[in-house]
VMD Tcl script that draws the C-alpha trace (Angstrom):
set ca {
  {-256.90 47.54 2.84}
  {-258.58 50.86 3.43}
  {-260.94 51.36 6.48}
  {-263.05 54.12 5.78}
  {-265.50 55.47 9.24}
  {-268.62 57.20 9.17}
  {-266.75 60.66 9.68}
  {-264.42 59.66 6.78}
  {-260.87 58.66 8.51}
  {-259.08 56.32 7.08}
  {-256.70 53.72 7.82}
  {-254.53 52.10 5.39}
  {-253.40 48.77 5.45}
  {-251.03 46.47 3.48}
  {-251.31 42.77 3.96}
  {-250.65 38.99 2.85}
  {-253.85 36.62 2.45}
  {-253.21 32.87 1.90}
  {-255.70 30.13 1.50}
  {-254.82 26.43 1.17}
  {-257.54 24.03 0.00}
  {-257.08 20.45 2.01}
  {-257.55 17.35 -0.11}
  {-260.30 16.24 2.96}
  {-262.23 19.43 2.03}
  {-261.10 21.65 5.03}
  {-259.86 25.13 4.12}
  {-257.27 27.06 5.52}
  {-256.66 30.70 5.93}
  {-253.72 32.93 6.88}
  {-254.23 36.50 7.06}
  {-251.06 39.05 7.64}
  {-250.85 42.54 7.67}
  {-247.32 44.05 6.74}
  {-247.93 47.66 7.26}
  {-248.22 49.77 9.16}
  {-245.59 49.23 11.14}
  {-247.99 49.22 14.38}
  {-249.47 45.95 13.65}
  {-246.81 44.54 11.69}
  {-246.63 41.13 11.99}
  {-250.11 40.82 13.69}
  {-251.84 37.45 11.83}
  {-255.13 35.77 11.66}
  {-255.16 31.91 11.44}
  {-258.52 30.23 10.64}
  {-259.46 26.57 9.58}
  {-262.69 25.51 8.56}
  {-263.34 21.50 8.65}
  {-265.01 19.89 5.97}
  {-268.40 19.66 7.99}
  {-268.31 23.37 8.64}
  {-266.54 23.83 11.92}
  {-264.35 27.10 12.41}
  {-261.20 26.72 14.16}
  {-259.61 30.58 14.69}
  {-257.41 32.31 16.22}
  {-255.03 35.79 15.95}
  {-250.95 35.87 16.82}
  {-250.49 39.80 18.61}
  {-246.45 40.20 18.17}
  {-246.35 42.66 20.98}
  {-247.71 40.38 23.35}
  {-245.15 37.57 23.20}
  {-245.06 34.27 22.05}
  {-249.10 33.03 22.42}
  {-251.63 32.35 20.08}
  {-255.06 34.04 21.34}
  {-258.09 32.14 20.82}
  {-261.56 33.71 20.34}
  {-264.26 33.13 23.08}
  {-266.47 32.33 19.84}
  {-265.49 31.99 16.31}
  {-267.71 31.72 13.82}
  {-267.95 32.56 9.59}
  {-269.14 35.95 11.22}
  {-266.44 37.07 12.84}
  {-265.20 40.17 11.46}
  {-261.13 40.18 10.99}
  {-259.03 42.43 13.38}
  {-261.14 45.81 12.59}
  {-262.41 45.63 9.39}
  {-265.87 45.04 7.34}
  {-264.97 41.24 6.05}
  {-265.90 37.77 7.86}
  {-264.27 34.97 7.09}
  {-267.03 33.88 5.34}
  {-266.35 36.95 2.76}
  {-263.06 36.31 1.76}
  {-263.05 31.63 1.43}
  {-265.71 29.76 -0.35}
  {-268.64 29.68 0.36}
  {-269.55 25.81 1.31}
  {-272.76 24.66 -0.61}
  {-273.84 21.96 1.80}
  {-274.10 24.34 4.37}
  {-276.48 26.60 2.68}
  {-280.33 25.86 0.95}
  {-280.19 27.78 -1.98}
  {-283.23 29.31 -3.49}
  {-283.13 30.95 -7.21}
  {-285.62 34.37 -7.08}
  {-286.39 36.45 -9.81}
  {-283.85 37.82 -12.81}
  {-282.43 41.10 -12.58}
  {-281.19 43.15 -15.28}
  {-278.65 45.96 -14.50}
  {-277.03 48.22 -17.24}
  {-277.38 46.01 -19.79}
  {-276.12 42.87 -17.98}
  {-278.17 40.04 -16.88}
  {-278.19 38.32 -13.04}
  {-279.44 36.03 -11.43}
  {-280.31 36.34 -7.84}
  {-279.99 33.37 -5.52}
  {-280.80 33.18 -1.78}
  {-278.69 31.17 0.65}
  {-280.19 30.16 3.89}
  {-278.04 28.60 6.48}
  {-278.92 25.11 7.35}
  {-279.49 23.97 10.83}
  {-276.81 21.29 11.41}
  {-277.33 19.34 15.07}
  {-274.78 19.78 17.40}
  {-273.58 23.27 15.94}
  {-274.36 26.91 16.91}
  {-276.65 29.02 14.61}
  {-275.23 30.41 11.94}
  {-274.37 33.86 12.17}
  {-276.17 34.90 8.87}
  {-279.82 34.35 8.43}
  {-279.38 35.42 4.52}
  {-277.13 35.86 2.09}
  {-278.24 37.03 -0.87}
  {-276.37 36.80 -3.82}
  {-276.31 38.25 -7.01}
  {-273.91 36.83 -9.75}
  {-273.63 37.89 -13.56}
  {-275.19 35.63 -16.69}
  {-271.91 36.23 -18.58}
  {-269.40 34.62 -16.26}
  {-271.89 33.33 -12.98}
  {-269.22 35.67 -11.08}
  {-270.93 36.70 -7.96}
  {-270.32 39.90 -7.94}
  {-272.30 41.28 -4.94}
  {-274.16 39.62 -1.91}
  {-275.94 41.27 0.70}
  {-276.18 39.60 4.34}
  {-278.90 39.89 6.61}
  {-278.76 38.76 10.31}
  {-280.75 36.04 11.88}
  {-283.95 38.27 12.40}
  {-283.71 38.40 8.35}
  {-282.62 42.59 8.36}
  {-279.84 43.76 5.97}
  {-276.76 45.35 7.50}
  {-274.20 44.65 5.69}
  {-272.81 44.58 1.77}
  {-270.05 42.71 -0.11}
  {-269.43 44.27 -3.60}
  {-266.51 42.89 -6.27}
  {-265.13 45.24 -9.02}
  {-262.61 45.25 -11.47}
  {-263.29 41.55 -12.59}
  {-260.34 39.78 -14.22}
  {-260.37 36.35 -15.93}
  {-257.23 33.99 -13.86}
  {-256.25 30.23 -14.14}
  {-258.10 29.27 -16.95}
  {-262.43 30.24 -16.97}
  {-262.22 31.51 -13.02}
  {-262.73 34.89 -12.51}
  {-261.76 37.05 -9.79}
  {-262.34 40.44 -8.45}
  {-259.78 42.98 -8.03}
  {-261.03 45.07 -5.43}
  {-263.93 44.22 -2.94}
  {-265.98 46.42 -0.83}
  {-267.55 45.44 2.53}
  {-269.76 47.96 3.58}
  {-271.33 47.65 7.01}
  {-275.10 49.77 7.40}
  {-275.09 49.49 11.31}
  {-271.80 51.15 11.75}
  {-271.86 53.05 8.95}
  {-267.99 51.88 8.31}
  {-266.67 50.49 5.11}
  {-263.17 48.42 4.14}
  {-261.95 48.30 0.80}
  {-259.51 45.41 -0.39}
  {-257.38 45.87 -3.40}
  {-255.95 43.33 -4.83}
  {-252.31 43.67 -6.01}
  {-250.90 40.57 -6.92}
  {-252.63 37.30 -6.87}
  {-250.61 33.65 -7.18}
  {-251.73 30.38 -7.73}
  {-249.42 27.64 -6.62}
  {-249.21 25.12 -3.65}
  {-245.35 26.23 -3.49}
  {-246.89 29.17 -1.89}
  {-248.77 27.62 0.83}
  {-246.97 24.40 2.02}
  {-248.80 23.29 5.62}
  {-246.09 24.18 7.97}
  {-247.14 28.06 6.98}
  {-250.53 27.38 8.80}
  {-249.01 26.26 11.87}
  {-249.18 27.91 15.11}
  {-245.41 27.44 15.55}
  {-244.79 29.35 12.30}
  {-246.24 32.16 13.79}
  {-245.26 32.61 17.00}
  {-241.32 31.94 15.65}
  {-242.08 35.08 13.44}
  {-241.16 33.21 10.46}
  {-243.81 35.33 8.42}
  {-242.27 38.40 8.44}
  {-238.51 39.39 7.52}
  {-237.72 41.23 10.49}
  {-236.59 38.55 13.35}
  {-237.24 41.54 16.30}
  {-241.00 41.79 15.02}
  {-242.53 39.91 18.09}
  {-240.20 40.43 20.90}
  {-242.37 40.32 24.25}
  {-240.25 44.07 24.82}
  {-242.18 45.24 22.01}
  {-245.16 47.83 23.01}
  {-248.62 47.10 22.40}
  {-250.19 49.20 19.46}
  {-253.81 50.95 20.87}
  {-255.06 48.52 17.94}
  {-254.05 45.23 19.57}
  {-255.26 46.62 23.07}
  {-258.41 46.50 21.68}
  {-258.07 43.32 20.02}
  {-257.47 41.77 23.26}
  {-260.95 42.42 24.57}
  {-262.60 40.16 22.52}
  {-259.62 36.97 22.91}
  {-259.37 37.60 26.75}
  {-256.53 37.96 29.20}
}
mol new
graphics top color blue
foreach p $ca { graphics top sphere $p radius 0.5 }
foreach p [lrange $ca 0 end-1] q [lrange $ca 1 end] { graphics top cylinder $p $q radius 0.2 }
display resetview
């Protein structure tokens, strides 16, 4: 990962995404980050039920043994400092969404179509953080390759762009690198994709567990964690948004 500001500083990032598809339709999502070695070992945890709800939550080695839970989580969120939601990086859930085909585009030669998701007002839930997401997917493989999302007052601030396309595990395709490009902050992230496995060896349940976690059983180095560890400036910050 590569966080790129409006004056042009950038932070680099190395880090372990996993995502474990439930048989009951929930999703699951582990994000680590390796390097540097000032937030080694810091991990987001996310679980989103089959009706929609998101369950979240980020493990801060520095600060001990406790799992820190948002005051409001949300497919909106943006993940510990960078451009992407959760929303950006899982599946996007179709009965959560009205979709509504516009016009064709065609770009360089290659043919789109351009389909508008609107979140659907579910009873009992909060509003959706999104009023629109637009996408835009290619003819040739239906890959969506970008989609631009709008906030509940329907005004763009933020885009989601997939390059270097490469065909995996059969007809899927998958995107190399992603950029998420945020207008009101004028900051950027770019993901690069290094290696990429499919296989349920590499996401067996207990890795989603809290307990996983806060043992530090997801990195190598057993003194990651320790509560005499100091707090990086980046988790400090962190902290505002999950509380005391």
């Amino acid at each position: 990962m590569i966080l790129i500001d409006a004056a042009g500083h950038r932070q680099v990032r190395r880090s372990r995404l996993y995502t474990r598809m439930e048989a009951g339709g929930s999703v699951k999502f582990l994000l680590i980050f390796d390097q540097p070695e000032t937030i080694r070992g810091v991990a987001v945890l996310a679980r989103r039920t089959a009706d929609g709800r998101i369950h979240s939550g980020v493990y801060l080695p520095a600060f001990g043994p406790v799992f820190k839970q948002p005051r409001s989580a949300g497919l909106g969120d943006q993940i510990f400092g960078t451009d992407f939601a959760i929303a950006d990086l899982t599946p996007e859930a179709a009965s959560e969404y009205h979709y509504v085909r516009r016009r064709d585009r065609h770009i360089d030669g290659l043919g789109y179509f351009v389909v508008d998701a609107y979140p659907r007002k579910i009873p009992g839930r909060p509003p959706s953080a999104f009023g629109l997401r637009k996408h835009l997917l290619r003819q040739d493989n239906f890959m969506v390759v970008r989609t631009d999302v709008y906030d509940q007052n329907l005004n763009f601030y933020k885009r989601i762009s997939r390059h270097d396309l490469k065909q995996v595990d059969g007809d899927s395709w998958r995107a190399n690198m992603i950029i998420a490009q945020d207008r009101r902050e004028a900051h950027r992230t770019v993901l690069k994709i290094d290696r990429r496995v499919y296989s349920e060896d590499y996401v067996p349940a207990e890795l989603f567990e809290q307990s996983y976690l806060l043992n530090n059983r997801h990195v190598s180095n057993p003194a990651v964690g320790t509560t005499t560890a100091k707090a990086s400036r980046a988790e400090q910050l962190l902290l505002k948004r999950f509380g005391d």
